[in-house]
N, C-alpha and C positions, 0 to 999 in steps of 0.2 A: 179139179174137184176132189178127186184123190186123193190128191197131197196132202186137202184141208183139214181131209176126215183121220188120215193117219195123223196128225198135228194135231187136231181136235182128243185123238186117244191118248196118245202121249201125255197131253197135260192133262185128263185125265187121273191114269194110271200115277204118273209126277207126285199131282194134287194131293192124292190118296194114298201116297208115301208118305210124302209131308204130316199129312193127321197122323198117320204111326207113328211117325216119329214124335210127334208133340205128347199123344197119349201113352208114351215110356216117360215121358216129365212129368206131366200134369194130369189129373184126373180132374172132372166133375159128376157128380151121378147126377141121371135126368133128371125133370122135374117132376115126374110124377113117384119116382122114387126120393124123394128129400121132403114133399107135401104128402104123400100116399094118398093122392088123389084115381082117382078110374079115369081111363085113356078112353079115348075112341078108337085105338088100333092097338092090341098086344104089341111088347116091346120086350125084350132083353134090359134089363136094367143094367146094363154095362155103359161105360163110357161117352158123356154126352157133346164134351167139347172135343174137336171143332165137328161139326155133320159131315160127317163123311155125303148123304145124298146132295148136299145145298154144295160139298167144297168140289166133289165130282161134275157136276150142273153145269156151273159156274165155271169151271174152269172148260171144261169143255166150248160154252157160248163163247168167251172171253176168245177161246183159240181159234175160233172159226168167225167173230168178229175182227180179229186182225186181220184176217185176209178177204171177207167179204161181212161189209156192212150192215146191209140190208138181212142175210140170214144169220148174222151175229144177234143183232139188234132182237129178231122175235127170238131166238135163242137165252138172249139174256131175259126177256119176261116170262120165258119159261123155266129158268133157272129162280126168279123170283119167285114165282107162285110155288114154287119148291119148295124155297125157305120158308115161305108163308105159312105152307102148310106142315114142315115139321115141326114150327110153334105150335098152331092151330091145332094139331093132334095129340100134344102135350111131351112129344119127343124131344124139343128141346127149348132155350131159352133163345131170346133174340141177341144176345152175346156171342152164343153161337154158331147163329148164322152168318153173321157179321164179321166172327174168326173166319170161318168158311171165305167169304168174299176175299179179305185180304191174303189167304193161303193159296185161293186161286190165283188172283191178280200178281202175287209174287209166283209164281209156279210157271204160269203164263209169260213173265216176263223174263225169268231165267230162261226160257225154253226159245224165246226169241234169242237170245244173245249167243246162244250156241246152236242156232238153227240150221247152222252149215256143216256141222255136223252128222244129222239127221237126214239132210239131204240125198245125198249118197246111195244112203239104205232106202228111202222112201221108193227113190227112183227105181233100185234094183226088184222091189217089193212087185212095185207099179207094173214093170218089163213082165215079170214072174208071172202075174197075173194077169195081164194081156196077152204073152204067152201061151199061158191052161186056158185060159177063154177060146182063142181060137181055135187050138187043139177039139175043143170039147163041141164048139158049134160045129166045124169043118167035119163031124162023126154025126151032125143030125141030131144031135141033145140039144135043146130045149128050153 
């Protein structure tokens, strides 16, 4: 379960490179900045493609769907209602949530392919932290 959740951050953090990287090429301003429409939620009028919240969500569900099904699965309809809602709130356009999906799913699958990699550190993370854990109960903490 560890391992998931550290592979669930990884892609991620990955994800949320990728959109950097994209937004030094491309720009779009939001939609309520291009209409000068009123939001339901204060926004930064800065850079609207890809979502950073929908391409993070998503790739996260996506990385913890690989490895378990059933908590990927509610993960991805909670990655949906994401997107949903940074339309909904007028942060951004469904082009960009849609970026978002395929930045994750490429993110996700890069992260599989060099997964052996990651391995390694995951495990030593893992040691480290079982390690301080028992240190810290074996003292009576709590």
């Amino acid at each position: 379960m560890k391992n998931m959740v550290l592979y669930a951050g990884i892609a991620g953090i990955a994800a949320l490179l990728v959109n950097f990287l994209i937004t030094l090429v491309y720009y779009e301003p939001r939609p309520f900045a291009t209409y000068h429409t009123s939001i339901l939620i204060p926004h930064a009028a800065d850079d609207s493609f890809p979502s950073d919240h929908a391409t993070g969500t998503f790739a996260m569900a996506f990385a913890l769907w690989v490895r378990n099904r059933k908590l990927g699965s509610a993960m991805i309809l909670c990655a949906v209602l994401t997107g949903i809602s940074r339309v909904w709130v007028g942060h951004h356009y469904p082009g960009d949530i849609a970026a978002s999906i395929i930045v994750a799913l490429f993110t996700v699958w890069a992260i599989q392919k060099i997964k052996g990699l990651f391995d390694p550190a995951f495990s030593m993370l893992i040691g480290w932290y079982h390690d301080i854990w028992a240190k810290i109960t074996k003292k009576g903490y709590k």
